[in-house]
C-alpha positions as CSV (number, residue, x, y, z in Angstrom):
1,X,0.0,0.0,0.0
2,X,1.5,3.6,-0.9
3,X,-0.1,6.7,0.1
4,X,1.6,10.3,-0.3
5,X,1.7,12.8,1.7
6,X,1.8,16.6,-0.2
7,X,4.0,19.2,1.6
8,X,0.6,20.2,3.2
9,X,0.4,16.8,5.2
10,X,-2.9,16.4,2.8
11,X,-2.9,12.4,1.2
12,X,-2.4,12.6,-2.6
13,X,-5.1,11.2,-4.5
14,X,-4.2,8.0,-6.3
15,X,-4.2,8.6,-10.6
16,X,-5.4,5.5,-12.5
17,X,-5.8,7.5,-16.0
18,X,-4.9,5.0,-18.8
19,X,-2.5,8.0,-20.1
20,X,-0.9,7.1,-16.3
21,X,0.5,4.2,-17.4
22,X,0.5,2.7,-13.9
23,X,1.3,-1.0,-13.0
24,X,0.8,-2.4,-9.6
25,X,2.9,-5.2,-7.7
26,X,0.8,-8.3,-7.7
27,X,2.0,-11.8,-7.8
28,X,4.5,-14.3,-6.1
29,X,8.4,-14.0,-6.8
30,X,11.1,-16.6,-6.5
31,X,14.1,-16.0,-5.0
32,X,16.2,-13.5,-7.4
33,X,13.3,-12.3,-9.6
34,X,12.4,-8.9,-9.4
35,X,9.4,-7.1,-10.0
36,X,8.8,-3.3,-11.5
37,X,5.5,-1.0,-10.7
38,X,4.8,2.3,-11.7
39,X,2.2,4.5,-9.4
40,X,0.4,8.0,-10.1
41,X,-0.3,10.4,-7.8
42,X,-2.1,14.2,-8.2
43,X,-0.5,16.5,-6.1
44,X,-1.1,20.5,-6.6
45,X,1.9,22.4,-7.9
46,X,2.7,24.5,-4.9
47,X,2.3,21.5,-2.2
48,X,5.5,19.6,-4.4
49,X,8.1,20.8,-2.3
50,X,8.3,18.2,0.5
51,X,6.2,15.3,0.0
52,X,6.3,11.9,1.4
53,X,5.6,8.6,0.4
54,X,4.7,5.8,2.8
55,X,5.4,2.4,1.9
56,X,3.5,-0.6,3.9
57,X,4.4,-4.1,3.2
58,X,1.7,-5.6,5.6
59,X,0.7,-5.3,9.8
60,X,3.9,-7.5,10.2
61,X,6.5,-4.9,8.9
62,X,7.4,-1.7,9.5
63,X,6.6,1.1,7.0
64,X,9.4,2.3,4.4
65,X,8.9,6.2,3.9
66,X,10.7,9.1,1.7
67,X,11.0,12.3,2.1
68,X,11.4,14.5,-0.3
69,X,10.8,17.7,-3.0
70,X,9.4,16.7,-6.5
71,X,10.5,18.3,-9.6
């Protein structure tokens, strides 16, 4: 699950526009395979400074999260 967080603190609404191209993760990997995914968000032009994305695996795991400005 990945939500984003604008420089506001307000969560970025998910894109899923064909023109988005966006591709999930989904599926089962054997050791050594890897996996690619592409993911869309809208997030106003002056809120772009300092975002952050939140990445959580499952209730198991701890969350990965980014911090960062967006060009």
């Amino acid at each position: 699950m990945l939500t984003l967080l604008d420089a506001n603190g307000a969560t970025a609404v998910r894109v899923y526009a064909a023109e988005a191209e966006t591709v999930d993760l989904a599926g089962v990997l054997a050791a050594g395979e890897s996996a690619t995914a592409a993911y869309a968000f809208a997030v106003p032009a002056d809120a772009r400074d300092e975002v952050t994305l939140v990445v959580d695996f499952d209730g198991d795991h701890t969350s990965a999260i980014f911090r960062g400005g967006l060009d």
